[in-house]
Phi, psi and omega in degrees: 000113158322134192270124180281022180253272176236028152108336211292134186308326218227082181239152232227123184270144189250326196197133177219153145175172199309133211243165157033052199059000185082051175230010170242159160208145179245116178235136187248124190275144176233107140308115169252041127274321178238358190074034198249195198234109157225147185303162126240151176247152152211146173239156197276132158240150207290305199219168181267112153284176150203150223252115184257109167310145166320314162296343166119343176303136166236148192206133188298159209270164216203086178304340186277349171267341153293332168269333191286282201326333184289328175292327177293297179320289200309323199309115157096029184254093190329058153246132153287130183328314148329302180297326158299309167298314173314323189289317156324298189290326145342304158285325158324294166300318173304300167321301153322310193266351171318342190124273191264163203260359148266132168234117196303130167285000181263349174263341155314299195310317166293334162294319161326282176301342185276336166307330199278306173328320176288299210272299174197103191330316160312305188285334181293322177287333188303282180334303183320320205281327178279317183300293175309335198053073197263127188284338178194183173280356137332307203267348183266331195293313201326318210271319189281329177299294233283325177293332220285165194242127182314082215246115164304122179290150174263123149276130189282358153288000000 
């Protein structure tokens, strides 16, 4: 493992153990060319996705870009970090075990939202609001109307 401090090759694992529910192992790395400390993760991976865009572009699929939007939806949201990374490795696994090593970005999005949706409602709208590409506030009562549970009105006379 490259040292991301001054490049050196030959860098010394100190410490491992289990990660993410044990779907990971977290290894704390020591360089002896500058002394310096840094974490790794590593994870099993089934197959290389790769992420096919609406426009037809395809790009290798990127977990890491897939946890920062989850962290974004999540932020300042009463989850604990653990549920979250479990909830990551989830989508991961799923996505993997789909079959095919292309996956549509809108069936991403969609697994997403619906995890998000089980976990915490805020962050699910949050998230929606980028996914749907939503324009004005309309688009936000329309989607919030849709959680809301259908309650017959009374009449007063």
């Amino acid at each position: 493992m490259r040292c991301p401090f001054c490049g050196n090759t030959d860098t010394q694992v100190k410490d491992s153990r289990p990660a993410e529910d044990h779907v990971a192992i977290r290894r704390r790395r020591y360089c002896p060319a500058c002394a310096g400390r840094f974490t790794t993760y590593e994870r099993v991976q089934l197959r290389d996705l790769v992420v096919v865009k609406k426009n037809g572009k395809r790009e290798p699929f990127d977990r890491d870009k897939l946890e920062r939007s989850i962290r974004i939806a999540l932020q300042k949201r009463p989850v604990e970090v653990e549920r979250i990374d479990q909830m990551i490795s989830g989508i991961v696994r799923r996505l993997e075990s789909m079959g095919d090593t292309d996956v549509a970005s809108d069936k991403i999005g969609q697994i997403v939202m619906e995890t998000l949706a089980r976990i915490d409602t805020v962050a699910y709208v949050r998230f929606a609001s980028v996914y749907k590409n939503f324009q004005a506030a309309d688009d936000f009562e329309e989607f919030v109307a849709e959680l809301r549970p259908n309650i017959p009105e009374e009449d007063d006379a």
